[in-house]
C-alpha positions as CSV (number, residue, x, y, z in Angstrom):
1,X,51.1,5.3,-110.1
2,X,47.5,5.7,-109.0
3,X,45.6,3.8,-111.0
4,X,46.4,1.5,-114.1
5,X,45.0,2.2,-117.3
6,X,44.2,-1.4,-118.2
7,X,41.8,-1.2,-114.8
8,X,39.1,1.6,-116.4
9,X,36.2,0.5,-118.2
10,X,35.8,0.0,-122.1
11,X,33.2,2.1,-123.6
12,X,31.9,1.6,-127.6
13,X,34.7,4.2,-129.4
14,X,38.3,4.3,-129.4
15,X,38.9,8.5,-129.0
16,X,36.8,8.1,-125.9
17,X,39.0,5.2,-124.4
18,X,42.2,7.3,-125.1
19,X,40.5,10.4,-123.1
20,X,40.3,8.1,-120.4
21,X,43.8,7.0,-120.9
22,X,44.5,10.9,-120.8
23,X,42.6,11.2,-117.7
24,X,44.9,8.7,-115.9
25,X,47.7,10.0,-117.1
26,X,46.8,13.7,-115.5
27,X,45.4,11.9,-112.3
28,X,49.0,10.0,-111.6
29,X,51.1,13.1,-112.9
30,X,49.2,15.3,-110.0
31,X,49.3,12.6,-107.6
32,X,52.7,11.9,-108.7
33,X,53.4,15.2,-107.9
34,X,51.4,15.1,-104.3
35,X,53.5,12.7,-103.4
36,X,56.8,15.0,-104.0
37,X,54.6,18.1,-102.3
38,X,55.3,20.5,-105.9
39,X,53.1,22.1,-108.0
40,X,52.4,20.8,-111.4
41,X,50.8,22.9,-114.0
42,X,49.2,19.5,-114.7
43,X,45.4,20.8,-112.9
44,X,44.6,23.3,-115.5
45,X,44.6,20.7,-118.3
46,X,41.7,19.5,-116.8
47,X,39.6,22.8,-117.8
48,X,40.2,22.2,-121.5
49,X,40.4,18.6,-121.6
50,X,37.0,17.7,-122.3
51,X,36.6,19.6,-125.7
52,X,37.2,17.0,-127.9
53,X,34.3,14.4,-126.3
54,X,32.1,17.8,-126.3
55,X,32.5,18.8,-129.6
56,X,31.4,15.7,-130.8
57,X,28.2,15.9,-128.8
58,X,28.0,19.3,-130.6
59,X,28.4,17.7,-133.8
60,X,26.2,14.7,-133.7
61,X,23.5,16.2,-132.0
62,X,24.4,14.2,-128.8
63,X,20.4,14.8,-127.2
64,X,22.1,15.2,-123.2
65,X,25.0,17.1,-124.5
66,X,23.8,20.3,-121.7
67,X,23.4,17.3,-119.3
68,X,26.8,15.2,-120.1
69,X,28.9,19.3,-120.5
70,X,27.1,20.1,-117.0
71,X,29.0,17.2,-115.3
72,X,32.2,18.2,-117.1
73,X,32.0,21.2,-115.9
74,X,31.1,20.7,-112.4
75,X,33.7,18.1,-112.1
76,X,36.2,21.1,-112.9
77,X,34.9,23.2,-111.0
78,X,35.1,21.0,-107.7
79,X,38.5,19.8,-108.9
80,X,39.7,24.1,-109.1
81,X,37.8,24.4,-105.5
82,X,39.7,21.8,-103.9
83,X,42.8,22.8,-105.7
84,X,42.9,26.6,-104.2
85,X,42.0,25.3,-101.2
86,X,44.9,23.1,-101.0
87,X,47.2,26.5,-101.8
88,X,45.7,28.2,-98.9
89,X,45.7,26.0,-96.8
90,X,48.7,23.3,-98.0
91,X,46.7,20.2,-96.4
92,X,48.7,17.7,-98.5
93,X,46.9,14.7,-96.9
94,X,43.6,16.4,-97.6
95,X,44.3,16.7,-101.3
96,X,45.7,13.6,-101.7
97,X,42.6,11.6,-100.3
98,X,40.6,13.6,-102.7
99,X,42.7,12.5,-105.9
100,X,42.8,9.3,-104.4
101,X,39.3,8.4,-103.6
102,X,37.0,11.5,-105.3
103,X,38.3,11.8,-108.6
104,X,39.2,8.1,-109.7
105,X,35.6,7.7,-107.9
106,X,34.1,10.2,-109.9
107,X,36.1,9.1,-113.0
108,X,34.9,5.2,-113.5
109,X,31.1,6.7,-112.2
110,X,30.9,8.9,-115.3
111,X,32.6,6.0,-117.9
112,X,30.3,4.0,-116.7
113,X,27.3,6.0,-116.8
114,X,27.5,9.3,-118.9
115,X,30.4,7.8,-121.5
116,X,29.4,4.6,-122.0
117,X,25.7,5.9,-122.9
118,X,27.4,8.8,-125.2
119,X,29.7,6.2,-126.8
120,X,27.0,3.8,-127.7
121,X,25.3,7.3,-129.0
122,X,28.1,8.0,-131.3
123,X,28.8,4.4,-132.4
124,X,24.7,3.3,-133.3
125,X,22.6,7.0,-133.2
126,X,20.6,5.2,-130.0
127,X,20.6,4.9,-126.6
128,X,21.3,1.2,-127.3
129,X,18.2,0.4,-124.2
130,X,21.2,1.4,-121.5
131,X,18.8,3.0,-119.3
132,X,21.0,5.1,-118.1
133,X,20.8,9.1,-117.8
């Protein structure tokens, strides 16, 4: 295991927690699976797994929803970039310092920045004075 679930930050609603919880779970299946050198179908979950947090932006009129979805998507983007170029050019190491350090990197960044103001959106209608964004 990669990183322990009860190590991420808390933001103000449950559904987001759990897609963090989710998020771990893919991070230590793929790294999991680094460390056994096979492939795991697990990556492309990552291109749909946002949905649920960007729907209710659509919803509720989230006022950065283009701002929040743009880092989703750039964050899969990267992840698909660094993924084909680990099939080309099967640098294990390479990949695995990415999930190790990028994406769990990337991961608590955005909780604590992007999710945490969302979250506090969702739960009060306000920025709740965050600052943040």
């Amino acid at each position: 295991m990669l990183i322990d679930k009860n190590r991420l930050p808390i933001v103000d609603m449950d559904f987001m927690n759990e897609t963090h919880y989710e998020d771990v779970d893919l991070i230590n299946d793929i790294y999991k699976n680094i460390e056994l050198y096979n492939q795991d179908s697990s990556l492309e979950n990552f291109e749909n797994h946002f949905a649920t947090e960007e729907e209710e932006m659509v919803k509720r009129g989230f006022f950065a929803y283009p701002f929040h979805k743009g880092e989703h998507d750039a964050n899969i983007e990267e992840i698909k970039a660094v993924w084909n170029n680990f099939e080309k050019s099967k640098d294990i190491l390479k990949l695995k310092n990415y999930i190790e350090y990028d994406v769990i990197n990337w991961l608590i960044n955005h909780i604590k920045s992007m999710d945490t103001v969302t979250a506090r959106f969702f739960k009060t209608g306000m920025m709740g004075g965050c600052g943040m964004m």
